[in-house]
C-alpha positions in Angstrom: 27.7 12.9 8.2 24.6 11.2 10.1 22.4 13.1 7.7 24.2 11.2 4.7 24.2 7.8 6.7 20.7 8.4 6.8 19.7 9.0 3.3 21.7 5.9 2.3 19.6 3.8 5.1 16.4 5.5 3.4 17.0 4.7 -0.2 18.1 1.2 0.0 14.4 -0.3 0.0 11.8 0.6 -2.3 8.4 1.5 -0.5 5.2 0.3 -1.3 1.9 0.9 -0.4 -0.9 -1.1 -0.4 -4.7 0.0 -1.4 -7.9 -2.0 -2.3 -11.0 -2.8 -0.5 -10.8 -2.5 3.0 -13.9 -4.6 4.1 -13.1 -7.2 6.7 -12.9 -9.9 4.8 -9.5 -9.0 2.7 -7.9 -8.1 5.8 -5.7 -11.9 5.3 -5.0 -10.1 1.6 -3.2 -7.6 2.9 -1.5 -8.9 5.4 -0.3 -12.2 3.0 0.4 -9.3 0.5 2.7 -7.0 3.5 4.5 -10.6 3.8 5.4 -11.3 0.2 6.8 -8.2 -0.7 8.6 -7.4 2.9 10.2 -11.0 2.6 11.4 -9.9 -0.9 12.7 -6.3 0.3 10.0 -3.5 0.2 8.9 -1.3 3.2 5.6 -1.9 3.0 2.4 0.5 4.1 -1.3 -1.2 4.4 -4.2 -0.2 5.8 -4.6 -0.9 10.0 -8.4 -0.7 10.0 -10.6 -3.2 8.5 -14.4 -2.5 7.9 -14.5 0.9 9.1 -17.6 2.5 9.3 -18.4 5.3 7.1 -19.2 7.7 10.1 -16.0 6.9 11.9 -15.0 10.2 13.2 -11.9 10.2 12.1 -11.9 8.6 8.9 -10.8 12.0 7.7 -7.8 11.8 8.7 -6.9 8.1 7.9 -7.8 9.1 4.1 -5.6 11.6 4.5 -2.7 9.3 5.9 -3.6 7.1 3.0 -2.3 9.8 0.5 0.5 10.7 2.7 1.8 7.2 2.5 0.8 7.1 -1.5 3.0 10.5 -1.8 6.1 8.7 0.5 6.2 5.5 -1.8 7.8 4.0 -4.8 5.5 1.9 -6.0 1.5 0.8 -5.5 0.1 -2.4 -4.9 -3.5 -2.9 -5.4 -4.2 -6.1 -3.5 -7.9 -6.7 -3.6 -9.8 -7.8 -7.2 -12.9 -5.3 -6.1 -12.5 -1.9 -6.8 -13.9 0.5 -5.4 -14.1 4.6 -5.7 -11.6 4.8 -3.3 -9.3 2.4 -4.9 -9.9 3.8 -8.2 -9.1 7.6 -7.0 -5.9 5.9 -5.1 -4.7 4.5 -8.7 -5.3 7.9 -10.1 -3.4 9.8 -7.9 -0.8 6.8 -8.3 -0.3 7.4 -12.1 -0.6 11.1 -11.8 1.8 11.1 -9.8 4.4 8.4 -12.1 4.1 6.0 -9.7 4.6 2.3 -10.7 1.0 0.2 -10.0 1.1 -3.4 -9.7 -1.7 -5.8 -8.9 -0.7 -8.9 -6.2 -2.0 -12.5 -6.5 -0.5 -14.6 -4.1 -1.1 -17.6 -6.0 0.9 -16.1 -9.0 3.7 -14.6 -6.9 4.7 -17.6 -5.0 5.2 -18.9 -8.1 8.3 -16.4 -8.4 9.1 -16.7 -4.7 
């Protein structure tokens, strides 16, 4: 009975995950972007670490997270205009895998808010 409680709890909000250009300067993107679409019911994923650098030990394993969460959600967000070859490999995977991709302008979508 918890199990099925659960699974009701789980698929009541679509989740989305956020990629783009994680340079330090579009951290206030994604965060405006993780407050538009939370306020407007997704579960929303975004990066944590802004202007990583390359040799970062264990950015490994946050790429990896970053197709974990990309496998775990509903639909993709692509918040920054810049894309790079991550993004770009990120959008692939997205559409391989029938995921829906949408782009976020904040100016646009408060229009809708």
């Amino acid at each position: 009975m918890k199990a099925i409680v659960m699974n009701e709890v789980l698929n009541k909000f679509p989740i989305m995950h956020l990629i783009g250009s994680t340079k330090i300067e579009n951290e206030q993107q994604f965060i405006d972007a993780e407050k538009y679409y939370t306020k407007n019911g997704y579960i929303v994923f975004k990066p944590i670490f802004f202007g990583l650098d390359k040799n970062d030990k264990r950015l490994s394993m946050y790429t990896d997270m970053c197709t974990q969460k990309l496998n775990m959600c509903d639909v993709v967000c692509v918040v920054t205009e810049h894309i790079g070859e991550s993004t770009r490999k990120r959008i692939e995977q997205a559409m391989e895998s029938g995921k829906e991709i949408i782009y976020f302008n904040l100016e646009r979508n408060k229009q809708y808010d």
